[in-house]
Each structure stands twice: as structure tokens, then as C-alpha cells.
N, C-alpha and C positions, 0 to 999 in steps of 0.2 A: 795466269790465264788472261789474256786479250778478249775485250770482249766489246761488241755492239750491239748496244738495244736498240732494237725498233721500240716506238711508242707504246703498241700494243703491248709489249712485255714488260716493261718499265711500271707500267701504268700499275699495273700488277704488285710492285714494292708498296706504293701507295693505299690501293685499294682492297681491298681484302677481296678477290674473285676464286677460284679454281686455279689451283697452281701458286696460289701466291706463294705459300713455305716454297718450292722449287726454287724461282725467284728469288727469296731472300740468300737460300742458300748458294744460287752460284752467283749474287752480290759480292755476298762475304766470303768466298773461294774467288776470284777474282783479282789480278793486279791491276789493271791497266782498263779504265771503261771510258766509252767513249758514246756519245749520239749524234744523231745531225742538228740542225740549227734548230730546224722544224718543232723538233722534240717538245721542249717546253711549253710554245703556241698550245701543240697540240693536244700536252697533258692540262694545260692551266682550263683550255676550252672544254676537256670532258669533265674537271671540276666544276667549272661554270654547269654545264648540262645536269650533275649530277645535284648540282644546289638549286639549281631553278625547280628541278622537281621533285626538290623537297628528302632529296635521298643523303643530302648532307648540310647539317647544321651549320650556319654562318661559321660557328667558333670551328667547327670543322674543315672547313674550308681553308678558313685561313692556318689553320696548323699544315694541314697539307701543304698548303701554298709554301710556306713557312720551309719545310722538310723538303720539297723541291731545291728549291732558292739554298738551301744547305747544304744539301748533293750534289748538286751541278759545279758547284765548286770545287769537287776532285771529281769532275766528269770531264774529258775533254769531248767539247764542244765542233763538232766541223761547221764549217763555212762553206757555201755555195759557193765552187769556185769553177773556171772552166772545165778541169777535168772532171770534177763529181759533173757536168752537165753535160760532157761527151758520154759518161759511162750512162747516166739519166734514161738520154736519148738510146742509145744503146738499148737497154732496156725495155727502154716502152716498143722498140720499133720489134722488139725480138719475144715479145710475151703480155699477155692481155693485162696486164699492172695499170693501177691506177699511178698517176703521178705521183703525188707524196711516196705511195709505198717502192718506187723504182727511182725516190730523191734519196729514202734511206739504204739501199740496196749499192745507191752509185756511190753514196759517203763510205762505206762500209767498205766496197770494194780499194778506196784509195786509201782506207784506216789498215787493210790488212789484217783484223783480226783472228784468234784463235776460233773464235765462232759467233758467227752471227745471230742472235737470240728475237725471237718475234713468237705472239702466238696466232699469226696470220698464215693461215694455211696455201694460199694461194702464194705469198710471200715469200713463201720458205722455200716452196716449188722453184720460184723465179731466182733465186737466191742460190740455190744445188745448182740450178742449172748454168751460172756464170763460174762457179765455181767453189764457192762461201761453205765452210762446214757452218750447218747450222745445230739450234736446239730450239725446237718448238715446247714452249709453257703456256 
């Protein structure tokens, strides 16, 4: 199984939220994973958020960080390229998406995935409707 995380889902292996066992499980069911560039930015900055207020201990942090940084290494990584920024555009012009969430939708689109994974409801919406099977966690 091909798979593409959104941030939102991802975030999930790390963080212990609602869903996370889901998550772990179709981790480790899983061949082939992949994110956009964005990804990491976007998970290191809700770590930051979640230590500045106190919700995770320095030492915690950095194991996360740590366990990121460990991952990502059999994660292939996409690159903002022209075509993820035609599909982008596409998107924004054709469904209320914020940008980031329609950077992950246009990288996913060019990765071809078995299913695109987010637990952005709005996301997922925009994502059916280009074509993407998804699985909201």
C-alpha cells in the first residue's frame, strides 16, 4: 500500500491525539510513504507550539524531533516542482483550500498514491473530488 500523509495525519504517529493507534496501524501496513516538502516545517513548528505551552517537555521534544528526523528517512520526500504547482493552482482555483493544504493534495496527486491520508475534513473533501481515494484519521 502507497501512501501520502498530510501533516495532520502524520502528526498523529508522533503525538498521541484520537486516532493515533489507526495511524500506527496503516504506518506499519504500509509499503511505500511519502510527504511533501512542507511536512517536516510543519510537524517540527506544532512541536514548537506544543513545548512553548508547556504540553511537552524539552526532553520530549527532542525525542520527537529525534523520531521525525528517523522517519523521514524512508519517507520519500516531494519537492515543489512545477507540476505539483500547476496541480496547486488547480486546486485553490477549483475549492476553498487553504494553500499548504492544496501544496499536499498537488504533491499527492503527482506521488499517485493508494490513498491519500489526512485528518482534515475539508481536505479530504478537496482531495475525492480531484480524484485521490482517501482515509481520514
Amino acid at each position: 500500500m502507497k501512501c501520502f500523509w498530510d501533516t495532520s495525519a502524520l502528526a498523529k504517529r508522533y503525538v498521541l491525539e484520537k486516532n493515533s493507534d489507526q495511524v500506527a496501524e496503516i504506518f506499519d501496513s504500509s509499503t511505500e510513504d511519502a510527504v511533501s516538502i512542507i511536512c517536516l516545517p510543519e510537524l517540527i513548528s506544532a512541536f514548537c507550539r506544543l513545548s512553548r505551552e508547556q504540553k511537552l517537555s524539552p526532553q520530549h521534544y527532542e525525542q520527537l524531533k529525534f523520531t521525525v528526523m528517523e522517519d523521514i528517512k524512508n519517507i520519500e520526500v516531494l519537492s515543489i516542482v512545477p507540476a505539483i504547482i500547476t496541480q496547486v493552482i488547480n486546486n485553490l482555483e477549483n475549492s476553498s483550500l487553504r494553500a499548504m493544504d492544496a501544496i499536499h493534495i498537488g504533491s499527492a496527486l503527482i506521488y499517485q498514491p493508494t490513498y491519500f491520508i489526512s485528518a482534515d475534513e475539508r481536505q479530504l473533501l478537496a482531495a475525492e473530488k480531484v480524484g485521490l481515494a482517501v482515509k481520514k484519521v
